[in-house]
KOLTILO-84731 format. One record per residue (C-alpha): residue number from 1; residue in one letter; x negated, y negated, z. Coordinates in Angstrom, 2 decimals, padded with zeros to 5 digits. Example, Ala and Ser with C-alpha at 12.3 -4.5 7.8 and 13.67 -1.06 7.14 Angstrom:
2
+-----+------+---------+---------+---------+
| seq | type |       X |       Y |       Z |
+-----+------+---------+---------+---------+
|   1 |    A | -012.30 |  004.50 |  007.80 |
|   2 |    S | -013.67 |  001.06 |  007.14 |
+-----+------+---------+---------+---------+
This chain:
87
+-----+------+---------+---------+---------+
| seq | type |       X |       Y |       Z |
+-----+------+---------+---------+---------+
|   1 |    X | -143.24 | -082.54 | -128.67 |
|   2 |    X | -142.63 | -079.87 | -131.26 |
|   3 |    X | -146.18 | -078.47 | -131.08 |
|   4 |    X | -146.36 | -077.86 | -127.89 |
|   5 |    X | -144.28 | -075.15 | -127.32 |
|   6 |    X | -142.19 | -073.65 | -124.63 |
|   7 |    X | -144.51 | -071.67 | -122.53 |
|   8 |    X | -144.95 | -073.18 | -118.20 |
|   9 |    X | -148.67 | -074.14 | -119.57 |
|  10 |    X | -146.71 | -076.57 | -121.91 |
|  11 |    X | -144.12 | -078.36 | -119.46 |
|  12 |    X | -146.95 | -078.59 | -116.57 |
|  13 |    X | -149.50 | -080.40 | -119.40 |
|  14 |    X | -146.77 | -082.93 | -120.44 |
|  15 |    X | -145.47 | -083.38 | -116.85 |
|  16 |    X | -149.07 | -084.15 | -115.41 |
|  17 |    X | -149.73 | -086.30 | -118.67 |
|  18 |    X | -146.52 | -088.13 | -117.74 |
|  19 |    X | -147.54 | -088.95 | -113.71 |
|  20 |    X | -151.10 | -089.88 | -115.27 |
|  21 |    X | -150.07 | -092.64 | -117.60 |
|  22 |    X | -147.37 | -094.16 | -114.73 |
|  23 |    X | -150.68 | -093.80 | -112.03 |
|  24 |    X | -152.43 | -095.58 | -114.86 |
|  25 |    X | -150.01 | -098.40 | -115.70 |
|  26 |    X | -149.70 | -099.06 | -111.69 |
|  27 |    X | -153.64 | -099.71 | -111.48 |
|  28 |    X | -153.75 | -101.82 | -114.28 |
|  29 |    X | -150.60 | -103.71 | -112.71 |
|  30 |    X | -152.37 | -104.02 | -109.21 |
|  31 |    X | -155.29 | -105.22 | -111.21 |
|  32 |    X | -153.86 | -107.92 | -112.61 |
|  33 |    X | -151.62 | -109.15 | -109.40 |
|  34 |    X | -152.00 | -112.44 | -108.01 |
|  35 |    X | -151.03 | -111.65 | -104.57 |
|  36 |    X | -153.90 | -111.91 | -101.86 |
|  37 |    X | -153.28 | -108.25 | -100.49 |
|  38 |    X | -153.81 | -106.73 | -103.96 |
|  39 |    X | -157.24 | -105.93 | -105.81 |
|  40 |    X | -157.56 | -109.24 | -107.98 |
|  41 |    X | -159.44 | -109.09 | -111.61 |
|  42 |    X | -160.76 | -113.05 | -110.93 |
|  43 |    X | -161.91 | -111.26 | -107.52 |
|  44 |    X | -163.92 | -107.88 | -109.84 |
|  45 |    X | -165.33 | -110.29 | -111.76 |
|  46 |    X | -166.63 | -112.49 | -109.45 |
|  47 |    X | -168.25 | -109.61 | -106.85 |
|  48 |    X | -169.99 | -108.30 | -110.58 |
|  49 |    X | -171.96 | -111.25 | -110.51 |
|  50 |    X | -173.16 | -110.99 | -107.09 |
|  51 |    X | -176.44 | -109.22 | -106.69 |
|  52 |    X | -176.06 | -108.22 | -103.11 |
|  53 |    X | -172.34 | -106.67 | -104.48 |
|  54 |    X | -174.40 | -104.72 | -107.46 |
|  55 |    X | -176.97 | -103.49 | -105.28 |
|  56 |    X | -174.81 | -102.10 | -102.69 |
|  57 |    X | -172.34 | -100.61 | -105.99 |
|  58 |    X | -175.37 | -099.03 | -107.67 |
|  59 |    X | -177.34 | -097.62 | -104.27 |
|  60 |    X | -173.62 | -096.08 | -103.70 |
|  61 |    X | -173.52 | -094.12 | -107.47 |
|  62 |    X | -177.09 | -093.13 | -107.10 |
|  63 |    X | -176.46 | -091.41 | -103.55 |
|  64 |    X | -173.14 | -090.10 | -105.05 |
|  65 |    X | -175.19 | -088.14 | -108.07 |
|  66 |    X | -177.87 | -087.05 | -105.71 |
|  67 |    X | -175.64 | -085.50 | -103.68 |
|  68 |    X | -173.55 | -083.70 | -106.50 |
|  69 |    X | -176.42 | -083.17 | -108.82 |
|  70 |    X | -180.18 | -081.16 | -109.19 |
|  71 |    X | -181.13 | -083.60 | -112.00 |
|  72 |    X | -183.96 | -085.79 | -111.98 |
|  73 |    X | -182.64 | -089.03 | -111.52 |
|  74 |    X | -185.84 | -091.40 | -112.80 |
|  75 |    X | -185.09 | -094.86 | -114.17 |
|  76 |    X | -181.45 | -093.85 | -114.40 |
|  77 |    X | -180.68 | -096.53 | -111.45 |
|  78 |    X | -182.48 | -098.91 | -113.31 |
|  79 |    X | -179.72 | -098.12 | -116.24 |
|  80 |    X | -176.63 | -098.04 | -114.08 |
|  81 |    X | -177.38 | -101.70 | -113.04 |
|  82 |    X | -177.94 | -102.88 | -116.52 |
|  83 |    X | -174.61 | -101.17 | -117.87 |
|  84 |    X | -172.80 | -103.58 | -114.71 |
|  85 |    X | -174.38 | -106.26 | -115.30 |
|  86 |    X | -173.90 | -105.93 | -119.14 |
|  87 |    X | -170.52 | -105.58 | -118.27 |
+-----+------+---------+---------+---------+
């Protein structure tokens, strides 16, 4: 990249850029596997429409951000589940 430049800053930016895309290429791949051992989309989809699944996914998030944040978190679990079940 010709904009970039030559300085360390430059080479470490495009070689962490680099490992991020292949990291993000292999999720996408194990998403999409059909092997039983792998994390299946079919299998995602189906645990989104379980309500026991999004209960458990959005109690986990809201202890997450209590823990990390001071915020008043009001009706914001209330959103979280409507943005997975919306999908």
């Amino acid at each position: 990249m010709p904009h970039m430049g030559a300085s360390y800053a430059s080479h470490a930016f495009l070689a962490i850029r680099t490992a991020l895309r292949r990291k993000v290429l292999l999720a996408l791949m194990r998403v999409w596997d059909g092997q039983k051992d792998s994390v299946r989309l079919k299998l995602v989809i189906a645990a989104i429409g379980d309500n026991e699944f999004i209960d458990a996914l959005v109690a986990d998030r809201m202890g997450t951000l209590r823990q990390q944040s001071n915020m008043t978190l009001t009706g914001f679990e209330d959103q979280v589940r409507a943005t997975i079940q919306r999908g």
